[in-house]
N, C-alpha and C positions, 0 to 999 in steps of 0.2 A: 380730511387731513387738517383742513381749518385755516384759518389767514395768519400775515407774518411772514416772519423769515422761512425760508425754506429751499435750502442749499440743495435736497435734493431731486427737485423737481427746477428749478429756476435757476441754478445756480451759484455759485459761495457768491454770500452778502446780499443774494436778493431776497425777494420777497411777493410774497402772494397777496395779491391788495386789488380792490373791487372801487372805483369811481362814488365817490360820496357815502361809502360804507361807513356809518357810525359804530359799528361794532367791532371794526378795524384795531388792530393793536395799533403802538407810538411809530413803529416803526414804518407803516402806511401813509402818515400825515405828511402833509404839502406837498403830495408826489402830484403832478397835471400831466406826466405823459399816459395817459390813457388811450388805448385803443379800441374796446370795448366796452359793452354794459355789464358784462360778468367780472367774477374772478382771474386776474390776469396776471402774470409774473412782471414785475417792476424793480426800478434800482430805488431804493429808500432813498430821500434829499437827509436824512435827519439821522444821525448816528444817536443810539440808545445803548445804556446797560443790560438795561433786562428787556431779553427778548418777547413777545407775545406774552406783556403786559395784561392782564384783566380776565384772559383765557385761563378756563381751568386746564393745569397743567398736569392733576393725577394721571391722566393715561398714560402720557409721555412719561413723564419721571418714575410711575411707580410705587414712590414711596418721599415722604418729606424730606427736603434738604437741598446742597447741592446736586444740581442738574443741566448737564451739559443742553437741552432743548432749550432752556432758558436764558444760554449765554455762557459765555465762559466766569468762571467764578461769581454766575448767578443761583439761584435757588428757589425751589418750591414748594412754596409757604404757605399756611393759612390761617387769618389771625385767630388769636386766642385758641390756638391747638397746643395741649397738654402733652401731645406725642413727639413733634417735631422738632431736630435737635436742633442743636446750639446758633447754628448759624441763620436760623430763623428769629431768635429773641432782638429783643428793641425795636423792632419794624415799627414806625408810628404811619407809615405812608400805604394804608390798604389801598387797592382801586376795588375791592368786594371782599365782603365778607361770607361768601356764598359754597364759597368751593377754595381751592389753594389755587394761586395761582404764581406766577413769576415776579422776586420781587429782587433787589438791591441790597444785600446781609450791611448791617450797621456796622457789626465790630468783622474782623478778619478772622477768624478762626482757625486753625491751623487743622485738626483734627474734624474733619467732614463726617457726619451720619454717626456724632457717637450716643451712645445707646440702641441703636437699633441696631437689629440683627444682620453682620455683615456676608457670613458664609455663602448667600447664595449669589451675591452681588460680586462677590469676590471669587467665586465658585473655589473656594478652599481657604485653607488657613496660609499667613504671610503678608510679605508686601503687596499692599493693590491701592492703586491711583482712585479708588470709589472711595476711600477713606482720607483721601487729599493724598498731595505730591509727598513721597516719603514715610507715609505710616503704613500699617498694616491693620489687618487681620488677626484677632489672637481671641481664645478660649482662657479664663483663668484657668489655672489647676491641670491645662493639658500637657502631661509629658512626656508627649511626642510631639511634640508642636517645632514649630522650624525657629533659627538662631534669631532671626529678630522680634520672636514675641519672648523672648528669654528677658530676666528681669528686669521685664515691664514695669515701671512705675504706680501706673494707674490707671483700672479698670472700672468703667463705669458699668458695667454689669458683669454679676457673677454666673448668669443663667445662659447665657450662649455668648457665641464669636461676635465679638465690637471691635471698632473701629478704636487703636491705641498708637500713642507716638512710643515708636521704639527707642531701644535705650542706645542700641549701636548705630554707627552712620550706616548708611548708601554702601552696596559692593562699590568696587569702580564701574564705569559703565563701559559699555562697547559700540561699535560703529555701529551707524542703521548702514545697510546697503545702500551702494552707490546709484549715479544715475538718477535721469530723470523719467520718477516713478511715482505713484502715488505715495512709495513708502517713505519717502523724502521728507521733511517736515517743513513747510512753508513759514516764513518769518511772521507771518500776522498769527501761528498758532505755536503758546509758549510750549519749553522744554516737556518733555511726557505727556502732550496731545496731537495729535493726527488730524488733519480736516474727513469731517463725515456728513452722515445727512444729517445730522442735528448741529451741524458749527464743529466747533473745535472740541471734539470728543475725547476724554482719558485715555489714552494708548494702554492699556489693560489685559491685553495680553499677548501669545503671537500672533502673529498673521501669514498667511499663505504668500510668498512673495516669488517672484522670478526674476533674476539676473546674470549675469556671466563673469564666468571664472575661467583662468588661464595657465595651460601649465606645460612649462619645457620636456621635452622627450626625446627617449633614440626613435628610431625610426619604427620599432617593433612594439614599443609600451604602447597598451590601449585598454586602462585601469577604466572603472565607472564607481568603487568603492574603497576605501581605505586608500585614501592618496590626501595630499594638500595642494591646494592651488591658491592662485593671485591673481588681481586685480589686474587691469591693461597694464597699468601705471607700474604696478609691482614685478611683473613677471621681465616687463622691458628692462625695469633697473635690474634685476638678478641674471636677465640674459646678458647685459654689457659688464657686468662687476663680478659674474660668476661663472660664466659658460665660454666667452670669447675666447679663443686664443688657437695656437697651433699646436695639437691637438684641442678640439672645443671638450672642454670638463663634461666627461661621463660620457664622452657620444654624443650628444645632444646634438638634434638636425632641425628639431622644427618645435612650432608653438602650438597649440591646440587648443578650442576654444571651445568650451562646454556651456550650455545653458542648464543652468539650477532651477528648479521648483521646489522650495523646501517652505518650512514649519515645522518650526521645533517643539517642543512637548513643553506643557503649561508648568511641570515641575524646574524646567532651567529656567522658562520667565521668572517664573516668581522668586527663585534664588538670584538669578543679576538683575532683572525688572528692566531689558533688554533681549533685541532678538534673536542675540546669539549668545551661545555658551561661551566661555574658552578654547583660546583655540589648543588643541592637541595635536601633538609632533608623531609625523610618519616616518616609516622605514622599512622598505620592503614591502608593502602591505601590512606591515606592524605599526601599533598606536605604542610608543615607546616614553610619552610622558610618563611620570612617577603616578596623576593622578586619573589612568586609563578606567581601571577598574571601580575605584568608585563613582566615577563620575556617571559611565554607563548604566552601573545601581541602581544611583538614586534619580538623574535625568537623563535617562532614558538614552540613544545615539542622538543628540545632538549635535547640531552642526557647529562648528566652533568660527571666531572671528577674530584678529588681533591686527591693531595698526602697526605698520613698518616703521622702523626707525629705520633715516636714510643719510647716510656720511656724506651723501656727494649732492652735486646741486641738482635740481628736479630738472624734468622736462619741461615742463610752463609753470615761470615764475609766481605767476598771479595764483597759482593751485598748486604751493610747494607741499609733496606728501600727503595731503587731504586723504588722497585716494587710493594710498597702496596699503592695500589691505592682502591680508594672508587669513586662508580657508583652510578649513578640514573637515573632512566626511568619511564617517566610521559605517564600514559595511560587516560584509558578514566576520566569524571568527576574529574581531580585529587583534586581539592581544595574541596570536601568533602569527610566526611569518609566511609567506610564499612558499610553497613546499611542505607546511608544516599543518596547515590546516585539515581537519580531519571531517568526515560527513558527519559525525556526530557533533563536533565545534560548531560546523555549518549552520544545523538543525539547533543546538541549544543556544548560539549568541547569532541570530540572525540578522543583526548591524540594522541603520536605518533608511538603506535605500530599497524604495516601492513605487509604484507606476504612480498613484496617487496620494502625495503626501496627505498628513492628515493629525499630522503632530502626536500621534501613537506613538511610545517608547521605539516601536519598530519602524517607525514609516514618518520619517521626517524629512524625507529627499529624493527627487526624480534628477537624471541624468542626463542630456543629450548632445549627441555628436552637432557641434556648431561650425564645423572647418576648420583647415589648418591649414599655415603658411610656412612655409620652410626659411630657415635661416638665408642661407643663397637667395632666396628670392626678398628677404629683407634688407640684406647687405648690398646685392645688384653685383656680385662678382662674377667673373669668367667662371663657367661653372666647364667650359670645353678640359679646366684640368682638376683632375683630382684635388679636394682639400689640400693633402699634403703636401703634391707639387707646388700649388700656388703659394703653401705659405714658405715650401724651401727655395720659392723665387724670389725671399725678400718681402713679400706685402702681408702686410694685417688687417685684420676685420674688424680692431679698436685700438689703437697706440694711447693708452693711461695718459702720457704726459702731453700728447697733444687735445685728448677730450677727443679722436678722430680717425676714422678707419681713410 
């Protein structure tokens, strides 16, 4: 594996360093906590740009250029290479000239790895973070190609897929999921990177994630497809602003708490360059947005994601709305409703819950029963009387103008 950093063996920020090794990268240097005569995991005393300086960095990167092995907006380079793109030119500072290895880009380059062949890097045509933050993937002359390789400015090659600055901005972006999880993005790793085993690696496509979703019911709904659910934060605000009262709105008696294991299909990344679609509006077991049917088309059941806007003041000030997020997940037949779905609908739109997601147009989402709390037992009321007794004795389970059951 070789000396250096090496986050996934050691740790983030440490490194693999060997007691009087000359062959050590920069970032080995002045370390004296050694505990052995070998190869040993250590914390670097010396903060570096470019990571495993002097090491040939071909195996790792694969190809010249920016390379997350090498550091966050470092690169791997080799001098006087004819091939290697832009962000390798004006280097005057080699440590060999033997092999490419990790060096410090002169000028800033916006556009990463142009001329070279980006398709497989990219595994398709579009946005993709291997081509830098915000460009894409594009073919001249291809006309099927997706809305941000559309009039393209300028193409450094005509003979395959290069890395181009698109002409239109950024979709809007959508939440990562909540919690602390690895999908979280850490402040030492900028916007569209992830920590991995090489550093701060390009978030590049989806990923397989699990978390939990929440969602108010009567006592008899026990949906696992074609519903929307919320966030802790979400459902609690929609149970006090939506459900409380004498009669509770819809019947609603309790909360239920489902754990997700989804991944969504690489056609939605690459269209918002985020892990979730849009979110789409339920009803019945019907997907009743305007854009149900093309969406499922062209990206596949995707799971959808949308931040809550919230009138009233949060639960903990210090974390106002961050985290009320609203879900939806398209299962079978979703474009009819309840009643209406037919075995054939079944068999031909088979929605995208499956035991192991896999980000397949059909299989972007697992299910599971996580518990459930009943309102009563959140509120702590005399349950000895019926709902409606208690509430025709005068008491409430939220009074609006006191903020207070």
């Amino acid at each position: 594996m070789g000396s250096g950093i090496c986050d996934k063996f050691c740790g983030r920020g440490n490194a693999c360093c060997r007691k009087g090794a000359i062959n050590d990268p920069h970032e080995c240097a002045h370390v004296t906590d050694f505990w052995t005569s070998h190869h040993e995991c250590v914390q670097p005393v010396v903060k570096v740009k470019a990571n495993h300086y002097a090491q040939d960095c071909w195996d790792r990167c694969k190809i010249g250029g920016d390379c997350a092995w090498c550091g966050f907006g470092q690169a791997c380079c080799r001098k006087n290479s004819t091939l290697d793109p832009p962000e390798c030119k004006g280097v005057v500072d080699w440590p060999t000239d033997r092999h490419h290895t990790c060096i410090t880009p002169v000028h800033d380059v916006p556009v990463k790895h142009e001329g070279q062949d980006c398709y497989d890097y990219c595994e398709g045509n579009g946005r993709c973070n291997w081509c830098g933050r915000g460009m894409a993937c594009c073919k001249y002359g291809d006309i099927y190609t997706t809305d941000e390789c559309r009039a393209v400015v300028y193409f450094s090659s005509r003979e395959h897929h290069v890395c181009v600055k698109p002409s239109f901005k950024d979709p809007a972006s959508l939440p990562e999921p909540i919690g602390k999880s690895p999908d979280k993005l850490p402040s030492e790793c900028p916007q569209g990177y992830s920590p991995g085993p090489m550093g701060c690696e390009l978030d590049d496509g989806p990923r397989l994630q699990t978390f939990y979703v929440y969602r108010a019911l009567k006592e008899e709904d026990n949906l696992t497809s074609n519903f929307d659910a919320m966030s802790m934060s979400g459902i609690l605000y929609h149970v006090q602003t939506a459900v409380l009262g004498c009669p509770r709105t819809g019947e609603i008696s309790r909360i239920k708490r489902l754990k997700v294991t989804m991944k969504n299909t690489p056609e939605a990344y690459r269209t918002f360059k985020t892990q979730f679609a849009p979110l789409l509006a339920y009803r019945n077991e019907q997907c009743i947005s305007p854009s149900c049917q093309q969406s499922f088309q062209s990206r596949g059941y995707a799971v959808g994601c949308l931040v809550q806007e919230r009138g009233q003041p949060c639960y903990l000030k210090e974390d106002c709305s961050s985290d009320s997020l609203h879900y939806s997940f398209p299962g079978p037949c979703p474009l009819s409703a309840a009643g209406a779905k037919t075995e054939e609908c079944l068999a031909q739109y088979p929605g995208g819950l499956c035991d192991e997601p896999n980000g397949t147009h059909n299989c972007t989402f697992h299910v599971e029963d996580a518990g459930t709390v009943t309102l009563d037992e959140l509120s702590g009321r005399n349950t000895s009387q019926s709902l409606q007794d208690w509430c025709a004795a005068g008491n409430l389970e939220w009074d609006p103008a006191r903020d207070r059951g």
